[in-house]
Structure formats: structure tokens, C-alpha cells
C-alpha positions in Angstrom: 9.9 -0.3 7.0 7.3 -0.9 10.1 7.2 -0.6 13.7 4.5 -0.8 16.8 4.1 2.0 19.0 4.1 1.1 22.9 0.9 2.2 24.6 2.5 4.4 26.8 4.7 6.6 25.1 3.4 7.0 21.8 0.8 4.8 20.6 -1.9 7.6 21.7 -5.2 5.9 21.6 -3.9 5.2 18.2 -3.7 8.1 16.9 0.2 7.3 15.9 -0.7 4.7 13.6 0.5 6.3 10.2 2.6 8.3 12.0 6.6 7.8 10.3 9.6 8.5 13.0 13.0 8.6 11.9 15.2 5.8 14.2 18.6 6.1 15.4 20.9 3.8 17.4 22.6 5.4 20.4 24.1 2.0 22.1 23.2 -1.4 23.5 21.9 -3.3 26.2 23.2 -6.8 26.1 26.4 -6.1 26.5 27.1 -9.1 24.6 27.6 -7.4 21.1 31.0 -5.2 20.8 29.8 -2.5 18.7 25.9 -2.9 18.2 24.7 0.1 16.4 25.6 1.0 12.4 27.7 4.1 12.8 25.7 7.2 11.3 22.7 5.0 10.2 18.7 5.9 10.5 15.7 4.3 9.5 12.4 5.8 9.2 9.2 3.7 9.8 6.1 3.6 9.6 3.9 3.3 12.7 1.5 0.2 11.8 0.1 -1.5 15.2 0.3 -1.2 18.6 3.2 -3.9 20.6 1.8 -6.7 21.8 1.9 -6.7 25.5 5.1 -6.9 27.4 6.3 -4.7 25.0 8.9 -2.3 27.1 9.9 0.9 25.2 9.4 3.1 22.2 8.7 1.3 19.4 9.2 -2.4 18.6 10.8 -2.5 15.1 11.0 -4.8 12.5 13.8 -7.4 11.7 14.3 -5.1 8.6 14.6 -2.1 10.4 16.2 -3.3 13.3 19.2 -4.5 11.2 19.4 -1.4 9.1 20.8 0.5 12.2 22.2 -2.1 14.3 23.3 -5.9 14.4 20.6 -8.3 15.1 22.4 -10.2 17.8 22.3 -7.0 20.1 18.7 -7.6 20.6 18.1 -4.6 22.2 19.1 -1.3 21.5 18.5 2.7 23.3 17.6 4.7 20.5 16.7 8.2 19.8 13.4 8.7 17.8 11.6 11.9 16.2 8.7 11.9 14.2 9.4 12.8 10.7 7.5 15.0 8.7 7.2 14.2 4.9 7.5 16.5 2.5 6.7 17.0 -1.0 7.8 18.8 -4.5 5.6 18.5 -7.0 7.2 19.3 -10.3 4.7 19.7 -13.5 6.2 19.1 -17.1 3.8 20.3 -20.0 4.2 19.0 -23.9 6.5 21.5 -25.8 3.4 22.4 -27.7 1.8 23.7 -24.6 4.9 25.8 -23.9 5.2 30.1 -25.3 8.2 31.9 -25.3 8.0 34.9 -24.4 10.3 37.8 -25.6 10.8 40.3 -23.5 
């Protein structure tokens, strides 16, 4: 899933495009919705643009994203954000003709 940075908190000259944060809903701001966020959900995204102007916050998500981890109609949401670091296993399988045994 994608999301814009906002120039002045983390968009960094751009520098936070490719960046992924992990997304969490903490409440709403409309008032309008009775329980806006998805209890115990997250979404990571992927940092892909800058917001267009007027843009006023963190990170401008996408429909997607938005309504993984809170309902649509809210609008707006406060969230917490950190930038998540990917890791990976790599795990090599060789052909049991390339494997010894060893005895011991």
C-alpha cells in the first residue's frame, strides 16, 4: 500500500520516497464516525510522492490503506507512525545430490 509524505515532517527533500512506515489509528477527528479506527490494526506503506499542497499532516494515505485501519467516512484520523525497517531471511535449499552426510 502507498502514501505521500508532507514536506514538513517527513518528506525530507525526498529523501523518504521508498521509505515504508508502519500506520496506526489512534482516534478521529470528525467526530461524526462512532468508533473510527479498526481496533489493533496497522498498515505499512510505502512512501511514493510528496502531498499535493494543502496537504496538513504526516502522511496522506491511500483509500486502501486508509480503510485497512479505519472506516472511510471518518475522513480524518490522528495516527501514530514509525518507519519500519525490513528484514530478510534468506534460506538456501541445495539438490540432495549436492548434500554429504557426515558421521561423526
Amino acid at each position: 500500500m502507498v502514501a505521500a509524505a508532507d514536506e514538513d515532517t517527513l518528506w525530507d527533500g525526498g529523501n523518504a520516497c521508498g521509505k515504508r512506515y508502519r500506520v496506526k489509528c489512534l482516534r478521529g477527528t470528525n467526530k461524526g464516525v462512532e468508533v473510527p479506527c479498526k481496533a489493533g490494526r496497522t498498515v505499512t506503506v510505502k512512501i511514493v510522492d510528496l502531498c499535493p499542497s494543502g496537504c496538513r499532516g504526516n502522511i496522506d494515505l491511500s483509500a486502501e490503506a486508509f480503510k485497512h485501519i479505519a472506516d472511510p467516512d471518518e475522513g480524518k484520523i490522528v495516527i501514530s507512525l514509525e518507519e519500519y525497517a525490513q528484514r530478510y531471511i534468506l534460506i538456501v535449499f541445495f539438490p540432495p545430490t549436492q548434500m554429504r552426510i557426515l558421521n561423526g
